[in-house]
Backbone as JSON Lines, residues from 0, in Angstrom:
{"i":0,"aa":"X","n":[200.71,160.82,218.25],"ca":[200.44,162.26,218.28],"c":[201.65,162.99,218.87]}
{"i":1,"aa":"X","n":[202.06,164.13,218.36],"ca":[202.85,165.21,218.72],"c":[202.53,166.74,219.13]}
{"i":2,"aa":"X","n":[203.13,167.26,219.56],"ca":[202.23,168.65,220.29],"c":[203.29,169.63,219.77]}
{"i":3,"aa":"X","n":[203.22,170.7,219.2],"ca":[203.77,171.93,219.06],"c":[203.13,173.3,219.71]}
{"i":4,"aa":"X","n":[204.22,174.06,220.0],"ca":[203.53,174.91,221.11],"c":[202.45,175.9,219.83]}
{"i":5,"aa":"X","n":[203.5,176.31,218.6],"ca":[203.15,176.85,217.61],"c":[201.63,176.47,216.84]}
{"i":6,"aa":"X","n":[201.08,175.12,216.56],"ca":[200.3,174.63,216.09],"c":[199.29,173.27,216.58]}
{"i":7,"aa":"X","n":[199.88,173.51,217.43],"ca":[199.25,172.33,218.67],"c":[199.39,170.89,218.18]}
{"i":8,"aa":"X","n":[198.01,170.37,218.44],"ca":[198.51,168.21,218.22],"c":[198.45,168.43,216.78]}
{"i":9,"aa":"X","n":[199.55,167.36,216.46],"ca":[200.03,166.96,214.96],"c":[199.97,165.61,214.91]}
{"i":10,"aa":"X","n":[199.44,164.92,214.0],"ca":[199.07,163.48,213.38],"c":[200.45,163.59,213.04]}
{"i":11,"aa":"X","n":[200.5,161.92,212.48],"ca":[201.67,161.67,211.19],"c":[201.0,161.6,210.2]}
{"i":12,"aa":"X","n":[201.91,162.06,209.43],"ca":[201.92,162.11,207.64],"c":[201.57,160.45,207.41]}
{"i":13,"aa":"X","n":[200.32,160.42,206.56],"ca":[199.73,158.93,206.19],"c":[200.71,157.96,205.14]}
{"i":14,"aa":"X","n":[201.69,158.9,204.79],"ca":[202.28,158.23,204.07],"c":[203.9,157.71,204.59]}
{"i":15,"aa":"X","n":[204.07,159.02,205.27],"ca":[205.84,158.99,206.2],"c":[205.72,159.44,207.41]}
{"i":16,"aa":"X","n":[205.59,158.25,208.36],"ca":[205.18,158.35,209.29],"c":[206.38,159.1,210.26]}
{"i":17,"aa":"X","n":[207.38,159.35,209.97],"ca":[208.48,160.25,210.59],"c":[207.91,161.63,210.39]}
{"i":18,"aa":"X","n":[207.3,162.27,209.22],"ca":[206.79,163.11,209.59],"c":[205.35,163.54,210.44]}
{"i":19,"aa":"X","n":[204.97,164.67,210.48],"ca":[203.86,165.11,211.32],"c":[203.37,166.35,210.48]}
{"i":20,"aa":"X","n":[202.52,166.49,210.96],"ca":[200.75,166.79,209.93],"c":[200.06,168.1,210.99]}
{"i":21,"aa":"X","n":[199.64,169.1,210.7],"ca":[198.83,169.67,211.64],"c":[197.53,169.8,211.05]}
{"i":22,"aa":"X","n":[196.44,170.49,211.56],"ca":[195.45,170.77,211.5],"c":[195.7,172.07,210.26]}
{"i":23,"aa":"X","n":[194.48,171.8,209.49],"ca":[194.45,173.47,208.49],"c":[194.34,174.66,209.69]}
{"i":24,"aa":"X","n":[195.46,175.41,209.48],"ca":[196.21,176.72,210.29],"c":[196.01,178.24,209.55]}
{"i":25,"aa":"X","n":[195.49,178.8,210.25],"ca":[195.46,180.0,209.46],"c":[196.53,181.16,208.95]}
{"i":26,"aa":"X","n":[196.91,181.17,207.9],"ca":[198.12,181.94,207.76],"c":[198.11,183.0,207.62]}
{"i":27,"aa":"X","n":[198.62,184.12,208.57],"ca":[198.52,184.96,207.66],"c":[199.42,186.25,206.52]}
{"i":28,"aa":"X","n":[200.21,185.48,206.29],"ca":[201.16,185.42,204.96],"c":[200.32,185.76,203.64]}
{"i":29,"aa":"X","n":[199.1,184.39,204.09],"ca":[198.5,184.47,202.68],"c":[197.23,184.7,203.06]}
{"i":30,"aa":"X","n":[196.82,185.8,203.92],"ca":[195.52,186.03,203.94],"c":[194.3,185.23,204.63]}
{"i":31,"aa":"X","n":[195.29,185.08,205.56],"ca":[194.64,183.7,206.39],"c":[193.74,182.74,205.9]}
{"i":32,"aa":"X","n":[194.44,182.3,204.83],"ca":[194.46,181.22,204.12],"c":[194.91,179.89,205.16]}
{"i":33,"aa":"X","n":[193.71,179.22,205.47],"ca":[194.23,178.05,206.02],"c":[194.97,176.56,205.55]}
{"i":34,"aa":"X","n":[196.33,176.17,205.95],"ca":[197.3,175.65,205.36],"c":[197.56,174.32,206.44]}
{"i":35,"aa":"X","n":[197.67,173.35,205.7],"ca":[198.57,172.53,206.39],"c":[199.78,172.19,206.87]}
{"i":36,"aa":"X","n":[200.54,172.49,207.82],"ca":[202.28,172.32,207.85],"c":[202.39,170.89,208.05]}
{"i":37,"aa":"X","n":[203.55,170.51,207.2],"ca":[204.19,169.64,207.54],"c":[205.43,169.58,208.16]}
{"i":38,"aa":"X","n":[205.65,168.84,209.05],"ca":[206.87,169.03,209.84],"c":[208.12,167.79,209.59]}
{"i":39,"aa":"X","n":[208.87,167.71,208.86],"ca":[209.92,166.83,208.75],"c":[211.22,166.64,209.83]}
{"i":40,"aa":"X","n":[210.6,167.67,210.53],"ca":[211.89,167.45,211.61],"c":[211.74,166.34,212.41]}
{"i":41,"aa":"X","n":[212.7,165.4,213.17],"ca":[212.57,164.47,213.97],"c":[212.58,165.12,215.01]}
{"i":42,"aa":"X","n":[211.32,164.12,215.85],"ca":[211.4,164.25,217.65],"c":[212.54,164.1,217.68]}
{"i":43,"aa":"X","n":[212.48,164.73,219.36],"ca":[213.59,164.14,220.45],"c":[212.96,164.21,221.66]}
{"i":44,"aa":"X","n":[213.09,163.16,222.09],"ca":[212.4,162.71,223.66],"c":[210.83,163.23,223.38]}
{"i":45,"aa":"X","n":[209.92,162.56,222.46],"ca":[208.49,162.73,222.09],"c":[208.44,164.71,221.98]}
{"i":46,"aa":"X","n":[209.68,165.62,221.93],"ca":[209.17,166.88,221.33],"c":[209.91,167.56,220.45]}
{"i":47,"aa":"X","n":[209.91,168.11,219.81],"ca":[210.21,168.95,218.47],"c":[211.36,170.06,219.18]}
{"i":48,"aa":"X","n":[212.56,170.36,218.28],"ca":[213.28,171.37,219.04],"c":[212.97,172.54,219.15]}
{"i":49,"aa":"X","n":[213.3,173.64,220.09],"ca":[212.58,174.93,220.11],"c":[213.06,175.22,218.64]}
{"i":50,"aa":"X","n":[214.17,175.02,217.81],"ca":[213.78,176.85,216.93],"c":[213.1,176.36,215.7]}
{"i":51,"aa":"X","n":[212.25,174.98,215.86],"ca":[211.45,174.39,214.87],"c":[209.89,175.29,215.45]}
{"i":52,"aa":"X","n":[210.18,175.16,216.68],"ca":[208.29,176.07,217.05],"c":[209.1,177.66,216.78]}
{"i":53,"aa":"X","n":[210.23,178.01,216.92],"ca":[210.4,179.34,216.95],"c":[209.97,179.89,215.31]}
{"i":54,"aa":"X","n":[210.94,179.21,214.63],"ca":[210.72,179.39,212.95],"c":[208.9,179.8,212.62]}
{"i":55,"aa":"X","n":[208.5,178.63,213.07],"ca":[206.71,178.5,212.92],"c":[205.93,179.87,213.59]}
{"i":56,"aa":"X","n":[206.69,180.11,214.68],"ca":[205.94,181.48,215.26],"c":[206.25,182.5,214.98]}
{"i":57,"aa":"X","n":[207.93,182.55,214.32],"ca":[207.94,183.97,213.64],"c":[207.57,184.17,212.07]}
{"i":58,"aa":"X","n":[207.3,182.91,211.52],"ca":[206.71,182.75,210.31],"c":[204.81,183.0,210.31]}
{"i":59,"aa":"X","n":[204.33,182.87,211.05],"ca":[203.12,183.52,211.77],"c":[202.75,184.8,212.05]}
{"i":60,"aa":"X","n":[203.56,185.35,212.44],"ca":[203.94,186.98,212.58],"c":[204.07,187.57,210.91]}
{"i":61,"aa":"X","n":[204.27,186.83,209.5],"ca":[204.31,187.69,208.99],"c":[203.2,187.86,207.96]}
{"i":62,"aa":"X","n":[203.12,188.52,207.49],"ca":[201.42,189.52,207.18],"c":[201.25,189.64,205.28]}
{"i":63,"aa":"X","n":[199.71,189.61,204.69],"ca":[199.56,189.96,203.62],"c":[201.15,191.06,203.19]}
{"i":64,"aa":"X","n":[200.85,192.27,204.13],"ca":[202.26,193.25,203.77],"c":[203.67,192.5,203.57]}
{"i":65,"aa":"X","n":[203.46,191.38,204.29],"ca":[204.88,191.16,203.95],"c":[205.37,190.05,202.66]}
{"i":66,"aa":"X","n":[204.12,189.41,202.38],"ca":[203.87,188.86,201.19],"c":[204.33,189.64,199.99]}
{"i":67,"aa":"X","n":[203.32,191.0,199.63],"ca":[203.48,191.68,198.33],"c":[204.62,192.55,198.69]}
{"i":68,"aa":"X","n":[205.58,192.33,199.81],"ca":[206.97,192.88,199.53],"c":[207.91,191.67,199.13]}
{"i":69,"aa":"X","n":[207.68,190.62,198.62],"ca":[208.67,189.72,198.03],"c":[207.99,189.63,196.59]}
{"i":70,"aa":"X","n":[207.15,190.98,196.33],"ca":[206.26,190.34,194.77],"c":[207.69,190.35,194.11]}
{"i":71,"aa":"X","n":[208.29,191.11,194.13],"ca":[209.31,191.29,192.82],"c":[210.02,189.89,192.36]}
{"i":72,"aa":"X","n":[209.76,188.94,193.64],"ca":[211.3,187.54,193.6],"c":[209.63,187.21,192.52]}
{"i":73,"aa":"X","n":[208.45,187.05,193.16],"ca":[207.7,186.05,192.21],"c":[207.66,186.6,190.69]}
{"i":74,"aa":"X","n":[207.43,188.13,190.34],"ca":[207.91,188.27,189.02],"c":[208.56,187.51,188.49]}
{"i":75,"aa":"X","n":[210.3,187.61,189.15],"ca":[211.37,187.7,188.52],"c":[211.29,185.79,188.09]}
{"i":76,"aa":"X","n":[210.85,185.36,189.34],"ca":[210.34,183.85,188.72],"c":[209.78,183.48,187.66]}
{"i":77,"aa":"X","n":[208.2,184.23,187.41],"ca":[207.51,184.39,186.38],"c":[208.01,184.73,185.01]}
{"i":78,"aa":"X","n":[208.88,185.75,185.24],"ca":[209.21,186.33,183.73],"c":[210.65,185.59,183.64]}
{"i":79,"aa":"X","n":[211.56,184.8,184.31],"ca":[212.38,183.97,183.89],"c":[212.07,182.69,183.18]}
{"i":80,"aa":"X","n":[210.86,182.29,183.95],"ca":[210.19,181.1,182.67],"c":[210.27,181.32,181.76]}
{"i":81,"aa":"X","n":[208.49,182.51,181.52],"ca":[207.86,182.85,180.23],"c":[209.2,183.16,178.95]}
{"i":82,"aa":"X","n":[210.66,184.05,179.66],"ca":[211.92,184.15,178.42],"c":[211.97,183.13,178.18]}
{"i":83,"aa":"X","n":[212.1,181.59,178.61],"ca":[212.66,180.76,178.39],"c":[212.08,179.45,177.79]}
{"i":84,"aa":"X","n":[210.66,180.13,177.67],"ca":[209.54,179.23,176.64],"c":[208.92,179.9,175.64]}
{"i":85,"aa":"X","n":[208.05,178.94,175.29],"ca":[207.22,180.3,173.85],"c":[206.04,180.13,174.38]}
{"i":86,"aa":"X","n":[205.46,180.16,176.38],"ca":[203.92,180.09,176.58],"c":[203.57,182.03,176.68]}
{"i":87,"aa":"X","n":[202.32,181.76,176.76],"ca":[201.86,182.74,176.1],"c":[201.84,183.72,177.84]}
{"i":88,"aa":"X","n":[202.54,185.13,177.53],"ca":[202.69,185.56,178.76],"c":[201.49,185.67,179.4]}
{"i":89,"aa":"X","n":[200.8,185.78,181.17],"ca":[199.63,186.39,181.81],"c":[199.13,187.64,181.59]}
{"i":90,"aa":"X","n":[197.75,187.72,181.51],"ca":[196.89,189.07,181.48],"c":[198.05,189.73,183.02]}
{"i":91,"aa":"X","n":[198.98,190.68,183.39],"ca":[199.25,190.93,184.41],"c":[199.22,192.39,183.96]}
{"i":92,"aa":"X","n":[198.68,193.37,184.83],"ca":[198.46,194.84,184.74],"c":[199.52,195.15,185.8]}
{"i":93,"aa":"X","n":[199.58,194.9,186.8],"ca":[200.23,195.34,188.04],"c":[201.13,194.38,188.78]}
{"i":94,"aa":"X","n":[202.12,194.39,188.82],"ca":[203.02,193.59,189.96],"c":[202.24,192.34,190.63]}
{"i":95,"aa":"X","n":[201.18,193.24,191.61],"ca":[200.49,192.55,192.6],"c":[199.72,191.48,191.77]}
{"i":96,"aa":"X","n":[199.49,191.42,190.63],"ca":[198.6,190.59,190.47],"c":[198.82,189.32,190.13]}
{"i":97,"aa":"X","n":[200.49,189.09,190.06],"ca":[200.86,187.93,189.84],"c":[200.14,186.89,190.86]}
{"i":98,"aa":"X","n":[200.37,187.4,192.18],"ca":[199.33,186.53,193.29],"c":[198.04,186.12,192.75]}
{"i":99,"aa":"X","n":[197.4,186.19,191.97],"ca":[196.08,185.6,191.51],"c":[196.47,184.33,190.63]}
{"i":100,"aa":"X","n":[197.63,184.25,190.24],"ca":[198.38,183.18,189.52],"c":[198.72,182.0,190.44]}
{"i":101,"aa":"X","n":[198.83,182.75,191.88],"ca":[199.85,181.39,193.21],"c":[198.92,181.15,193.8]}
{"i":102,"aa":"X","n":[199.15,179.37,193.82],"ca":[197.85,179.05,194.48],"c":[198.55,178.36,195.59]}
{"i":103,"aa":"X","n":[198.73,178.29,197.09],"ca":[199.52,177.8,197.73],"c":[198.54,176.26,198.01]}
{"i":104,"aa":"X","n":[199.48,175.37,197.95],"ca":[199.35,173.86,198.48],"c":[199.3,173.39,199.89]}
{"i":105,"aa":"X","n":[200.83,173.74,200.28],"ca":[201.43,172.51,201.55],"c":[202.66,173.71,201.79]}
{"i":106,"aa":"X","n":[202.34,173.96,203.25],"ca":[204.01,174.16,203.81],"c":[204.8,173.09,204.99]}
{"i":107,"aa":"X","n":[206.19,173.04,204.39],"ca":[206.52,172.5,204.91],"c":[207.96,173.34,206.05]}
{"i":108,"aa":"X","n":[208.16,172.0,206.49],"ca":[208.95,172.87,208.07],"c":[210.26,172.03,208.1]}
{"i":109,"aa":"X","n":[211.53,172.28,207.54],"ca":[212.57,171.06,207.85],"c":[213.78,171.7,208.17]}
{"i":110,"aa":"X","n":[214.59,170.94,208.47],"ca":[216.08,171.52,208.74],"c":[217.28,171.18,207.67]}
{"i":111,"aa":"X","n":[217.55,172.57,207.18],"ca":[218.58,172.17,205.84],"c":[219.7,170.99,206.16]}
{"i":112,"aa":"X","n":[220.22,170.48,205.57],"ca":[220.71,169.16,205.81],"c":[222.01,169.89,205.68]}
{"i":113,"aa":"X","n":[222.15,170.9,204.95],"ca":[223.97,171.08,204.79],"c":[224.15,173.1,205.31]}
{"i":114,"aa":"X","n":[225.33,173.21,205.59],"ca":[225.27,174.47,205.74],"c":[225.05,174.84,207.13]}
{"i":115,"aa":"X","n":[223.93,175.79,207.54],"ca":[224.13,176.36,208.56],"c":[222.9,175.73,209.74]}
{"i":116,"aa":"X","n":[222.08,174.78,209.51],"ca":[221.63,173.74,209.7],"c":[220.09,174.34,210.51]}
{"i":117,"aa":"X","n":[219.59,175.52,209.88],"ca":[218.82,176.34,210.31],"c":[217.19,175.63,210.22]}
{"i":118,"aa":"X","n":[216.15,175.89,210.61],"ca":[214.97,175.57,210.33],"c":[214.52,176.42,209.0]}
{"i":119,"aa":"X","n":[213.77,175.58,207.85],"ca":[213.61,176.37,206.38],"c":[211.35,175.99,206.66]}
{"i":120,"aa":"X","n":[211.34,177.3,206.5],"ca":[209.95,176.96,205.9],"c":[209.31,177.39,204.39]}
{"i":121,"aa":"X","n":[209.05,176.17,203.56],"ca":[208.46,176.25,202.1],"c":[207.5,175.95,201.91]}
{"i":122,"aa":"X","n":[206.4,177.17,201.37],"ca":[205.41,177.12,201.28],"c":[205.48,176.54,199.47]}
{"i":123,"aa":"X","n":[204.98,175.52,199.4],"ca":[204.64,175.17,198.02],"c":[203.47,175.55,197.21]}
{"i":124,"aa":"X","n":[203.64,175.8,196.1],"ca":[202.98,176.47,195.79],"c":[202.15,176.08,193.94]}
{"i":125,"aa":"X","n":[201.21,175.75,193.7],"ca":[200.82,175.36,192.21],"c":[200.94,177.21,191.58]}
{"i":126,"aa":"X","n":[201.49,177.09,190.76],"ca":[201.07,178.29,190.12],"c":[200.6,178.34,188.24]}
{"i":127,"aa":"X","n":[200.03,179.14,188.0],"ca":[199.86,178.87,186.57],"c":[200.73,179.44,185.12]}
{"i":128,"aa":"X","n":[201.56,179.77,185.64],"ca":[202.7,179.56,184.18],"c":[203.72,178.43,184.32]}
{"i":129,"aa":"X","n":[203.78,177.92,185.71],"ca":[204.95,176.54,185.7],"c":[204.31,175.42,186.19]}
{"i":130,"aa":"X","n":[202.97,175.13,185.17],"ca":[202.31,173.81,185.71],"c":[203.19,172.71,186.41]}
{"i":131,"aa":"X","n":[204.2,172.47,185.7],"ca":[205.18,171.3,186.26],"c":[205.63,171.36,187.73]}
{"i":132,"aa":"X","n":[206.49,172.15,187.86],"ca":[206.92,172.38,188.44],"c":[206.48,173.24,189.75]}
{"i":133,"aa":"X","n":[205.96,173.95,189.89],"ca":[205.22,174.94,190.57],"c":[206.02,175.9,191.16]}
{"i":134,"aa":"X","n":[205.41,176.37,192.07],"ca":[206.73,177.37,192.75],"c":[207.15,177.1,194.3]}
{"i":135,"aa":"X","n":[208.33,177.67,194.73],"ca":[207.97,177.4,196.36],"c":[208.78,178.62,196.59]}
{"i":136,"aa":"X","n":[208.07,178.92,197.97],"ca":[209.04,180.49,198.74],"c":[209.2,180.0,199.7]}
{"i":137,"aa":"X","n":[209.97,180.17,200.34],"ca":[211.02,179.43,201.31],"c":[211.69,180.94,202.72]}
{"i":138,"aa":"X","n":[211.6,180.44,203.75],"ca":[212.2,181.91,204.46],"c":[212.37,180.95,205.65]}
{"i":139,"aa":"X","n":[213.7,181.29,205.91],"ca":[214.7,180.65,206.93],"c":[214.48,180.95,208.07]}
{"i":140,"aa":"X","n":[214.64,180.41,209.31],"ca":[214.03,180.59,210.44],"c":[212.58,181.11,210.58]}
{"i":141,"aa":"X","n":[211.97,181.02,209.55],"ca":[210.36,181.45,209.52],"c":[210.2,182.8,209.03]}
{"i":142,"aa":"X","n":[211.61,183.68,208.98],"ca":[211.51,185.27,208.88],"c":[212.06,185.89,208.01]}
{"i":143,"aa":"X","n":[212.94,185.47,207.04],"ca":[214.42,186.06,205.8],"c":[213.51,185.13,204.82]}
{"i":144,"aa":"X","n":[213.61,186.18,203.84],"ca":[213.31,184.88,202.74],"c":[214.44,184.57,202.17]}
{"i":145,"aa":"X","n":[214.34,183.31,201.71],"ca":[215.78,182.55,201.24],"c":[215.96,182.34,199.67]}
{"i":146,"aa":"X","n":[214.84,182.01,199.39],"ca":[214.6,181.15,198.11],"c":[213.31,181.43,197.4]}
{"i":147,"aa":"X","n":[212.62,181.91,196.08],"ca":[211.85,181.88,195.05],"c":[212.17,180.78,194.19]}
{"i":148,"aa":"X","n":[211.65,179.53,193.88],"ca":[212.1,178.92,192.33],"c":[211.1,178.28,192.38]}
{"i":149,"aa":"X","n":[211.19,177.15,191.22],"ca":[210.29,176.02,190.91],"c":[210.6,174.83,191.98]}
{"i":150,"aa":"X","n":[209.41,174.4,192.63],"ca":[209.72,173.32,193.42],"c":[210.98,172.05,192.61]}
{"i":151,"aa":"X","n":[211.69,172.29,193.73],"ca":[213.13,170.93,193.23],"c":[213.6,170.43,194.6]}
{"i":152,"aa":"X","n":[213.55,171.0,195.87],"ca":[213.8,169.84,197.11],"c":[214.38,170.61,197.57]}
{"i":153,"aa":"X","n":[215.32,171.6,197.37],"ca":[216.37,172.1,197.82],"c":[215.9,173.98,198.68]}
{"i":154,"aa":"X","n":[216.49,173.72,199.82],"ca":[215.96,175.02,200.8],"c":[216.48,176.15,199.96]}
{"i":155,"aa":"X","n":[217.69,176.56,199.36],"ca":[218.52,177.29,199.24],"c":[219.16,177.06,197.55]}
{"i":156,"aa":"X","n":[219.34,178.44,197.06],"ca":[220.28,178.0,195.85],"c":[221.09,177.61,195.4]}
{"i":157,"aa":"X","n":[222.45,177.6,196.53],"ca":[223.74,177.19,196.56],"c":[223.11,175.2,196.95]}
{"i":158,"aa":"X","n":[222.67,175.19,197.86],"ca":[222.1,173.54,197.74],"c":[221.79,173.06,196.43]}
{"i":159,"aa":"X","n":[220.97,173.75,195.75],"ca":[220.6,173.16,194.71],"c":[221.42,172.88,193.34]}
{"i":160,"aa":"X","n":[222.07,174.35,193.25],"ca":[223.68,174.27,192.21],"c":[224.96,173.71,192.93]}
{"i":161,"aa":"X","n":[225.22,173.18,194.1],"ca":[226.11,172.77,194.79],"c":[227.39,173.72,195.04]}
{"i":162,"aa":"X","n":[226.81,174.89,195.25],"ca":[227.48,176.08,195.3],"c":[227.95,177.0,196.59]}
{"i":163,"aa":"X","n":[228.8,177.28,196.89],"ca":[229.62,177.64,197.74],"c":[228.47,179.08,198.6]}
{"i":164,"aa":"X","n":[228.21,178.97,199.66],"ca":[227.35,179.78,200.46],"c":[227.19,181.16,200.06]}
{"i":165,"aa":"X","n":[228.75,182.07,199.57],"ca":[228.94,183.4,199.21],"c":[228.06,183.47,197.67]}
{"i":166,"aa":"X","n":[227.67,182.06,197.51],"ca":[226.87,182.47,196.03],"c":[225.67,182.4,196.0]}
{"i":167,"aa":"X","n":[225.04,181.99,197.2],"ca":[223.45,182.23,197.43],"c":[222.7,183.48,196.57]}
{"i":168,"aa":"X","n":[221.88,183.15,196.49],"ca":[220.95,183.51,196.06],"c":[219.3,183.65,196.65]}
{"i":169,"aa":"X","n":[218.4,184.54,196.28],"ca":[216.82,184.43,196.31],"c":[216.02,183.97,195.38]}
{"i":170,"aa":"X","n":[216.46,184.13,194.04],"ca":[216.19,183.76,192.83],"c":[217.28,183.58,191.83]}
């Protein structure tokens, strides 16, 4: 067992036992939708580093409002697929309603491996125009969002295209 100040005792992950597991947490991002975090960061001396609980507590702080102010990255997700297939676009009337499409899974809590070596939290996400793949939103230190795409591993865009930091991206 592990203790976070943010989410209190954490199991290990049944499968990778380096990671840690919390209790369903209420978010409210998504409407206090209760979520599981996973935490990939390694102990040190049996505790987690502060800006791994910091990330988690200012990622806590942020609200339904601050959700449907990143609708536009999930559009721009949405309607970059649908150009790029022949599926049949969503009943969508309004912006907001793409959210009836995102169904969130699992967030997770890790530290980018390259770059500026920050705490990333990605909420994964099933959604229904990118069965495969799904989506994930991602916001760095718990508070900037970083990243909109289809789940692929990577915190950041320049990680994922192996691209030089000044070329980051949100989507």
């Amino acid at each position: 067992m592990a203790e976070i100040n943010s989410l209190g005792m954490l199991g290990q992950h049944k499968n990778i036992p380096e990671w840690w597991v919390s209790k369903p947490t209420k978010v409210p991002f998504l409407s206090d939708l209760k979520m599981v975090f996973v935490i990939t960061e390694e102990l040190d001396n049996n505790k987690f580093s502060e800006d791994v609980n910091n990330a988690i507590m200012k990622f806590l702080t942020l609200t339904d409002k601050d959700r449907l102010e990143i609708t536009e990255y999930i559009i721009k997700n949405y309607e970059d697929f649908i150009d790029s297939t022949d599926e049949e676009p969503l009943p969508i009337k309004h912006m907001e309603d793409i959210w009836e499409y995102v169904h969130p899974e699992n967030i997770y809590v890790s530290r980018r491996q390259y770059g500026d070596r920050k705490i990333y939290i990605q909420i994964m996400c099933e959604c229904d125009w990118e069965e495969e793949h799904g989506l994930q939103i991602i916001y760095r230190d718990g508070q900037i969002l970083s990243r909109v795409s289809d789940q692929d591993g990577h915190v950041t865009y320049s990680d994922a295209y192996g691209l030089p930091e000044s070329e980051d991206r949100i989507v």
